[in-house]
DRENRO-692257 format. One line per field, with one value per residue (C-alpha): z, y, x; chain. Coordinates in nm, 2 decimals, decimal comma, padded with zeros to 4 digits. Example, Ala and Ser with C-alpha at 12.3 -4.5 7.8 and 13.67 -1.06 7.14 Angstrom:
BEGIN
w: c(00,78/00,71)
v: c(-00,45/-00,11)
u: c(01,23/01,37)
chain: c(A/A)
% end
This chain:
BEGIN
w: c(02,77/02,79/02,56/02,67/02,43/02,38/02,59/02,34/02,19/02,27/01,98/02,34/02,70/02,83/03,17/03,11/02,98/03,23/03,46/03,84/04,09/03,85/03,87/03,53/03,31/03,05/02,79/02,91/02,83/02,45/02,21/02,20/02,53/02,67/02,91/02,67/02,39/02,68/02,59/02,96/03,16/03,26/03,32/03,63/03,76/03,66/03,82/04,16/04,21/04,14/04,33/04,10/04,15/03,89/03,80/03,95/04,20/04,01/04,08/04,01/04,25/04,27/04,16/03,91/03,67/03,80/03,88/03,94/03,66/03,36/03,03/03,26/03,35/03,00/02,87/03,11/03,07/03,02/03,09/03,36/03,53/03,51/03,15/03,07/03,27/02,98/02,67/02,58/02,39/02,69/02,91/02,74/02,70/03,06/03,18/02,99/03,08/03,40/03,21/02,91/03,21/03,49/03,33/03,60/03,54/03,54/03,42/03,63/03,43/03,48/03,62/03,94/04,23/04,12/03,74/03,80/03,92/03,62/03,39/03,59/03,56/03,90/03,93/04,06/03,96/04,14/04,20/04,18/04,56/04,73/04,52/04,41/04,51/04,45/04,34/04,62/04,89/04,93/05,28/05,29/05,19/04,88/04,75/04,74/04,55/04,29/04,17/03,85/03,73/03,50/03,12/02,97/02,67/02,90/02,95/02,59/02,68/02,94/02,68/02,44/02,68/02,79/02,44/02,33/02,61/02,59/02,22/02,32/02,65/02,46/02,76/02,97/03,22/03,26/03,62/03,63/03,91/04,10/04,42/04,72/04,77/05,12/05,04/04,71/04,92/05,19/04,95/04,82/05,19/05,26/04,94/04,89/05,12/05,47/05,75/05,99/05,77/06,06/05,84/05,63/05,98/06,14/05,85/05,88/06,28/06,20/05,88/05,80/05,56/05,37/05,43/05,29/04,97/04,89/04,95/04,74/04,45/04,49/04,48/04,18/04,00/04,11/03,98/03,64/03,61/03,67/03,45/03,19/03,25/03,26/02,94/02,73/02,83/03,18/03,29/03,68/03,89/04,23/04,42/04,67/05,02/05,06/05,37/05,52/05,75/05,94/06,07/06,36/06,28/06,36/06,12/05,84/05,87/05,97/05,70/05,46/05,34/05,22/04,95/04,88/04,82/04,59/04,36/04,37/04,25/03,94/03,78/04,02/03,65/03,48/03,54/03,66/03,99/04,20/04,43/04,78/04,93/05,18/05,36/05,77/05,72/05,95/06,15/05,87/05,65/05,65/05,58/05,32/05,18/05,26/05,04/04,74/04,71/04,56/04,66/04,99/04,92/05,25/05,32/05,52/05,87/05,90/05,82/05,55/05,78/06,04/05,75/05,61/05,98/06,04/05,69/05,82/05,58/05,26/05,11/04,80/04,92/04,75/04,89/05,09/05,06/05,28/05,06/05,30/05,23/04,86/04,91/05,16/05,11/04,85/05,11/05,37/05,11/04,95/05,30/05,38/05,03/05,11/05,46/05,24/04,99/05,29/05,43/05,14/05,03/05,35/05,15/04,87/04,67/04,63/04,45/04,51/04,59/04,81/05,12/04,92/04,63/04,47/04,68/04,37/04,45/04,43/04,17/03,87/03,88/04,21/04,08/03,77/03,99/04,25/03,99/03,85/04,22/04,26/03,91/04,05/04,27/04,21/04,30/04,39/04,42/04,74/04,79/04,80)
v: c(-05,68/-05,78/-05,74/-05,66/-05,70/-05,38/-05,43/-05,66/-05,44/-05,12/-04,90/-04,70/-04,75/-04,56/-04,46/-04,74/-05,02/-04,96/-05,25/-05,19/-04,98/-04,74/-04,36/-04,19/-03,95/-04,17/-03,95/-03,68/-03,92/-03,90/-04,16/-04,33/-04,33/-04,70/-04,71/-04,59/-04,85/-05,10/-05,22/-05,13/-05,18/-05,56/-05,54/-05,75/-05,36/-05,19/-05,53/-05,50/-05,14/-05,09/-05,43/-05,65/-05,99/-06,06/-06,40/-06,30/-06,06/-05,74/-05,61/-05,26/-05,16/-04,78/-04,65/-04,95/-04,69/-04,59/-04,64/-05,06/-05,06/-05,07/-04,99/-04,67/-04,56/-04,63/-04,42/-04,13/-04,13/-03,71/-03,64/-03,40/-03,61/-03,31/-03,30/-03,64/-03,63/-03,34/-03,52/-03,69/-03,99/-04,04/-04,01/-04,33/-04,52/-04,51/-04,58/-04,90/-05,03/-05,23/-05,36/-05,53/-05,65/-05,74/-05,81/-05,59/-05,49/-05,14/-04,88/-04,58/-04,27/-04,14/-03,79/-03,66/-03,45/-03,11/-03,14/-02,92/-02,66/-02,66/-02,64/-02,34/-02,19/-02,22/-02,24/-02,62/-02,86/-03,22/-03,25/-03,58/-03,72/-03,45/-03,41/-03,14/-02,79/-02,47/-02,14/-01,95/-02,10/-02,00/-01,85/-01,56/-01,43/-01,23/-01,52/-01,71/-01,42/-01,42/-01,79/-01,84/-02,05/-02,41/-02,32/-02,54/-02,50/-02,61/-02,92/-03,02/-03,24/-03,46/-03,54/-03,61/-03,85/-04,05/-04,06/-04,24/-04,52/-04,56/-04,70/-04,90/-05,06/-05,21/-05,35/-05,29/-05,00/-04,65/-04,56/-04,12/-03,97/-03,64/-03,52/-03,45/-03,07/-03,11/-03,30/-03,02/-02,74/-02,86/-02,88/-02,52/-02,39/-02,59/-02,52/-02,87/-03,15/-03,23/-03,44/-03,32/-03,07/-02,82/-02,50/-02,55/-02,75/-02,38/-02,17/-02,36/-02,21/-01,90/-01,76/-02,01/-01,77/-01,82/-02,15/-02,24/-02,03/-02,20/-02,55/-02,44/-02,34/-02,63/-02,87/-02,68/-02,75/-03,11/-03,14/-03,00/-03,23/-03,51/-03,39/-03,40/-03,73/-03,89/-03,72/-03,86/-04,20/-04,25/-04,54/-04,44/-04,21/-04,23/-03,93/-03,95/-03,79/-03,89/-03,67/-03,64/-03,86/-03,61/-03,41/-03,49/-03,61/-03,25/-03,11/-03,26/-03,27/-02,89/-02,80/-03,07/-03,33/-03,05/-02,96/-03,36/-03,36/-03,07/-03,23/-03,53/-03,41/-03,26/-03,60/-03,66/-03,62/-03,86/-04,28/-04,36/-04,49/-04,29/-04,42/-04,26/-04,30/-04,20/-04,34/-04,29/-04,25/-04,55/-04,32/-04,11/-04,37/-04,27/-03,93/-03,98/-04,21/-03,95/-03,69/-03,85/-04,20/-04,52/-04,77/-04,65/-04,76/-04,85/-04,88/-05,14/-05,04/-05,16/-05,50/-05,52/-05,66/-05,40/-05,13/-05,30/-05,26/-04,90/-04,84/-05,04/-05,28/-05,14/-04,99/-05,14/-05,13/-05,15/-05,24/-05,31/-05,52/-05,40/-05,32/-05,43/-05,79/-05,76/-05,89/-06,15/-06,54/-06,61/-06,85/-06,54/-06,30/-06,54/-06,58/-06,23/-06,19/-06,49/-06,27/-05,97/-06,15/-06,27/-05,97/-05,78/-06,07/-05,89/-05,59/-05,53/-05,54/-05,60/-05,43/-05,61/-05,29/-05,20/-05,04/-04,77/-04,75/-04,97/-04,94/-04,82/-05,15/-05,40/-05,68/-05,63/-06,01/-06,00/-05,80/-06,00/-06,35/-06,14/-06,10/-06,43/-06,55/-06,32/-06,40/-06,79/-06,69/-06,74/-06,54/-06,66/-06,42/-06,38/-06,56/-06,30)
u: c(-00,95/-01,29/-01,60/-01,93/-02,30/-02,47/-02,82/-03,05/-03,37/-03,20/-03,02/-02,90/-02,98/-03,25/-03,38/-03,67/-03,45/-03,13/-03,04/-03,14/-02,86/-02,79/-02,93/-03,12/-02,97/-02,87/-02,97/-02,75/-02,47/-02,33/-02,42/-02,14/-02,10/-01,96/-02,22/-02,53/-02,43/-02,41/-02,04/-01,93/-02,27/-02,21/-01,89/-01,79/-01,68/-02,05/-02,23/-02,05/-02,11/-02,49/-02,56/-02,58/-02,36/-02,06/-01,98/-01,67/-01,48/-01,37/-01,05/-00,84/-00,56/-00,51/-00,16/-00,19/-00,03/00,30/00,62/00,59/00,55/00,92/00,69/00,55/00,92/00,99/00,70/00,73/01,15/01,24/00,91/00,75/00,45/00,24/00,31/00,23/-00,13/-00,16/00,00/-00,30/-00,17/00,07/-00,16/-00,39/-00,11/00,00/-00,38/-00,38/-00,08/-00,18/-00,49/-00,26/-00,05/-00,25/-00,58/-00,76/-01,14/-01,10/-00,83/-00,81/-00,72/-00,37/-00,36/-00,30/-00,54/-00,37/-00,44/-00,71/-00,52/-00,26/-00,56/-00,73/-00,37/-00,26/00,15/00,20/00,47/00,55/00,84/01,03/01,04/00,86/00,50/00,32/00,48/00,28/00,45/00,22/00,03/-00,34/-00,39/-00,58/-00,91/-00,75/-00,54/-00,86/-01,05/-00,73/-00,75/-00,89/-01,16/-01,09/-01,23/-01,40/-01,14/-00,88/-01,02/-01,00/-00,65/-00,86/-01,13/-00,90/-00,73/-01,05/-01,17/-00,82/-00,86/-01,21/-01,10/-00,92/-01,01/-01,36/-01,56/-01,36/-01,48/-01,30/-01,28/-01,28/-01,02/-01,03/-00,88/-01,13/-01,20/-01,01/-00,70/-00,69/-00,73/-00,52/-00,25/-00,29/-00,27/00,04/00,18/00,31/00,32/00,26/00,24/-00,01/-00,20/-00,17/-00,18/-00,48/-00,65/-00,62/-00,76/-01,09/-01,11/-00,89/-01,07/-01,33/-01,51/-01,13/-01,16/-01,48/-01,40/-01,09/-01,26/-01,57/-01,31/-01,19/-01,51/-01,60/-01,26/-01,25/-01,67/-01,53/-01,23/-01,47/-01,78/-01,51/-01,41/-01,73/-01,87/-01,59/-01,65/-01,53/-01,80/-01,75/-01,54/-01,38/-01,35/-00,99/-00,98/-00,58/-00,56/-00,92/-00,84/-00,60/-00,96/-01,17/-01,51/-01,64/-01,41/-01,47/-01,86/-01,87/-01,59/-01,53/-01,81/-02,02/-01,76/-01,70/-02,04/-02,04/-01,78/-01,95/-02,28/-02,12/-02,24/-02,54/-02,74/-02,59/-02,64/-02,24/-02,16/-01,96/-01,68/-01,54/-01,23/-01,03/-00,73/-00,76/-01,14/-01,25/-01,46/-01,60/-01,74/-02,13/-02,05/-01,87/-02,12/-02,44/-02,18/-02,35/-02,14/-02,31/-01,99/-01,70/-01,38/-01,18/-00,79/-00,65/-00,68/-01,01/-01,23/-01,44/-01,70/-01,67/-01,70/-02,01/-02,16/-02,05/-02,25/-02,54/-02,51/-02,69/-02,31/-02,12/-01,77/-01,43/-01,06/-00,89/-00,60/-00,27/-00,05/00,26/00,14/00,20/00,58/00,45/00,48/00,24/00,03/00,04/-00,10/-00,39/-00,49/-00,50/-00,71/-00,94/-01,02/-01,08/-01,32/-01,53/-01,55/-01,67/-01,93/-02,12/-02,20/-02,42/-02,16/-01,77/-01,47/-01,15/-00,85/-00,55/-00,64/-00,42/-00,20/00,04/00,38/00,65/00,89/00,61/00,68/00,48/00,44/00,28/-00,01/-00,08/-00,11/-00,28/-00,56/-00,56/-00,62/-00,91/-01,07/-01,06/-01,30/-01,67/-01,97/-02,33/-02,60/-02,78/-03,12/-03,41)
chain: c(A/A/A/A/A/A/A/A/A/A/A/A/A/A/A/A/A/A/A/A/A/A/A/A/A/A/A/A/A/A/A/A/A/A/A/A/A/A/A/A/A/A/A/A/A/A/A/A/A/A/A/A/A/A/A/A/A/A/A/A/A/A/A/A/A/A/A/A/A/A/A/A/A/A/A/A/A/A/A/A/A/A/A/A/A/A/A/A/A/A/A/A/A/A/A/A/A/A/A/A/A/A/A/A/A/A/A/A/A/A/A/A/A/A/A/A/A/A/A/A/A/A/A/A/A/A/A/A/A/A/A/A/A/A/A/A/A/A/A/A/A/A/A/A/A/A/A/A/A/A/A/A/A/A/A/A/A/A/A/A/A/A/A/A/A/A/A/A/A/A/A/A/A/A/A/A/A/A/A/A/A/A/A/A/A/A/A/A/A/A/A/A/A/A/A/A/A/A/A/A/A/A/A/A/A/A/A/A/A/A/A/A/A/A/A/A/A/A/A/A/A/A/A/A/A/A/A/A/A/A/A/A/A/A/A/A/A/A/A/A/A/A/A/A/A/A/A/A/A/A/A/A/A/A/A/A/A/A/A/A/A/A/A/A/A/A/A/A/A/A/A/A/A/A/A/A/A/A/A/A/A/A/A/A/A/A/A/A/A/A/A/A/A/A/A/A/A/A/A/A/A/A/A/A/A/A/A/A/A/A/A/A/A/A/A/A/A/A/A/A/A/A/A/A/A/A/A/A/A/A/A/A/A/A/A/A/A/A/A/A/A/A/A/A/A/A/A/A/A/A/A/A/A/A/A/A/A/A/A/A/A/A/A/A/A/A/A/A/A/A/A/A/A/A/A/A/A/A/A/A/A/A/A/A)
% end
C-alpha cells in the first residue's frame, strides 16, 4: 500500500490550500479525514480524477473483491453475503484483499447495491446464483408509501466498516459504492433479477407518479449509504447504473437521471470526486455526467476515444478494459490494454478499469501482472 505526505504548511486541507479539480467543503469533512490530513489527496487515484496527471496510470478493477479471489471464498465460507457487507470486520477485510494482492490504487468497499434496503429494513436476501431476491416486490403506489426510511443508527455498521479499512489502507484511496436509484428501484419492482427490466420499464408510463416515488426513495437511500461512506473516510465514490442501459435515452432523462443526480448530490458539499458508471450506457454518457459526475466510467463496448468525444472532451474517464480478454494470450491482452491507455490519455484524465467487473473464474494472477503492466507505464503532463 502506498503512503502519501500530508499537504506541507497545512495542519488540515482547507478550501484555500486544496490542490486544483477538486470541489470545497473540506471543512465539512472530519479531521481525520484521509483526504483533509492530505494522506490520500495525491494519490495516483485522487490526481487522475480532479485532472491532475499521475506519474503513473491508476488502476482498480470493479468486483476486485469477490469470488476470484481463494482468501475471499475463504473469508466469506458459511457466511450469508448480505451478512458479511454488515459484519464490519469482514467487511474491511474483504475490501483489502485485492489491494495486498494486486497492488491496485484504490480499494472499493465491499457491499452490494441493495445494502441500503436491508438497513432501511426492507426484506431482501441474495441468493447464491440468482442475486438479490426481495420478500415483496414494489409495484404500486401503496407499497411505495409503506417502505421505510434508512436511520441514521442503522448506518452505524457501514461506518464502522470504512473506518477499519481506512486504517489500514494508509495512502491508499477508499473508493465509496452505491447502487444507482434506477438499477435499485428496478430491482424492487422486479423483485429480484431480470433480463429486460420490462416490469419496472412499464410502471414509469403506467403509474409514473408510483414510479418516481419509488426512484426518489431510492436516490435518497443510495445518497445516505454514500454520505455515510464518505464521512468515514471514503476518499471518493462511484455511483453504479448496472441496468440503465436497458432504457431509451427518453427514458432515462424523463425518469431516471434526475434521481442519479439526487444521490449523487448527497456529497455535492463535500471536496470528493464522484464517479458514474453504467454498463450499456454508450448513448447516455453526458447525462450521466451533467447528473453531478466529475470522472464517467465506461464498459467495454465503446472506445475510450470515442467516449472522450461524445463528452466533448473536457470529462475524466475511467475503464474500460473487456473483461473477456482477461484469459487472452498475454501479448493479445497488453495490446488490447496499450489501445485502452491511448485512448484514455485523450481525456482530462485517466482511471485504468474493466469495462465491468471481474469475471469470478479469472486468474488471480492475471490481475496482479495486469497491474504491474499498467504501473510500467509513464505519464507526461500535457503542455499548456
Amino acid at each position: 500500500m502506498t503512503s502519501s505526505p500530508s499537504v506541507a504548511g497545512h495542519d488540515a486541507v482547507t478550501d484555500a490550500s486544496a490542490p486544483p479539480g477538486f470541489r470545497g467543503g473540506w471543512e465539512r469533512l472530519p479531521q481525520h479525514h484521509p483526504l483533509r490530513t492530505g494522506r490520500t489527496l495525491d494519490a495516483p487515484l485522487l490526481q487522475a480524477l480532479t485532472a491532475r496527471t499521475p506519474a503513473r496510470p491508476p488502476v482498480w478493477f470493479m468486483r476486485q473483491a469477490g469470488r476470484s479471489l481463494p482468501e475471499y471464498r475463504q473469508a466469506r465460507q458459511g457466511t450469508a453475503m448480505l451478512d458479511a457487507c454488515l459484519t464490519p470486520e469482514l467487511a474491511a477485510e474483504i475490501t483489502l484483499q485485492p489491494v495486498r494482492r494486486h497492488k491496485v490504487d484504490a480499494g472499493i468497499f465491499f457491499s452490494d447495491i441493495v445494502v441500503p434496503l436491508r438497513l432501511a429494513g426492507v426484506g431482501v436476501e441474495i441468493v447464491p446464483g440468482k442475486g438479490p431476491v426481495l420478500d415483496r416486490p414494489v409495484r404500486t403506489a401503496a407499497d411505495v408509501a409503506a417502505l421505510p426510511e434508512i436511520d441514521d443508527d442503522a448506518l452505524e455498521p457501514i461506518r464502522e466498516a470504512v473506518a477499519l479499512t481506512v486504517a489500514e489502507l494508509g495512502g491508499t484511496p477508499l473508493i465509496g459504492f452505491a447502487g444507482a436509484p434506477f438499477t435499485v428501484a428496478a430491482y424492487m419492482v422486479e423483485g429480484g433479477p431480470s433480463r429486460d427490466h420490462l416490469l419496472p420499464r412499464t410502471m414509469m408510463h403506467a403509474d409514473p407518479e408510483a414510479w418516481e416515488a419509488l426512484a426518489d426513495w431510492a436516490a435518497r437511500a443510495s445518497g445516505a449509504f454514500l454520505r455515510a461512506q464518505v464521512l468515514a473516510g471514503a476518499s471518493a465514490i462511484q455511483l453504479f447504473d448496472s441496468w440503465a442501459g436497458s432504457l431509451s435515452v427518453r427514458d432515462y432523462l424523463d425518469h431516471a437521471v434526475g434521481h442519479s443526480a439526487t444521490a449523487l448530490a448527497s456529497v455535492a458539499d463535500l471536496p470528493v470526486p464522484r464517479i458514474h458508471f453504467g454498463t450499456g450506457t454508450g448513448e447516455l454518457l453526458g447525462a450521466m455526467r451533467d447528473a453531478g459526475a466529475d470522472a464517467i466510467g465506461v464498459d467495454h463496448r465503446i472506445p475510450l476515444a470515442e467516449a472522450n468525444r461524445r463528452l466533448g472532451g473536457r470529462t475524466v474517464l475511467q475503464g474500460n478494459i473487456d473483461p473477456a480478454l482477461l484469459p487472452a494470450p498475454t501479448e493479445v491482452l497488453r495490446r488490447h490494454v496499450d489501445d485502452v491507455l491511448r485512448g484514455g490519455a485523450l481525456a482530462p484524465g485517466h482511471v485504468v478499469n474493466l469495462g465491468h467487473g471481474v469475471p469470478p473464474e479469472t486468474a488471480p494472477a492475471v490481475l496482479t501482472d495486469l497491474v504491474s503492466y499498467i504501473h510500467e507505464h509513464r505519464l507526461v503532463p500535457a503542455r499548456g
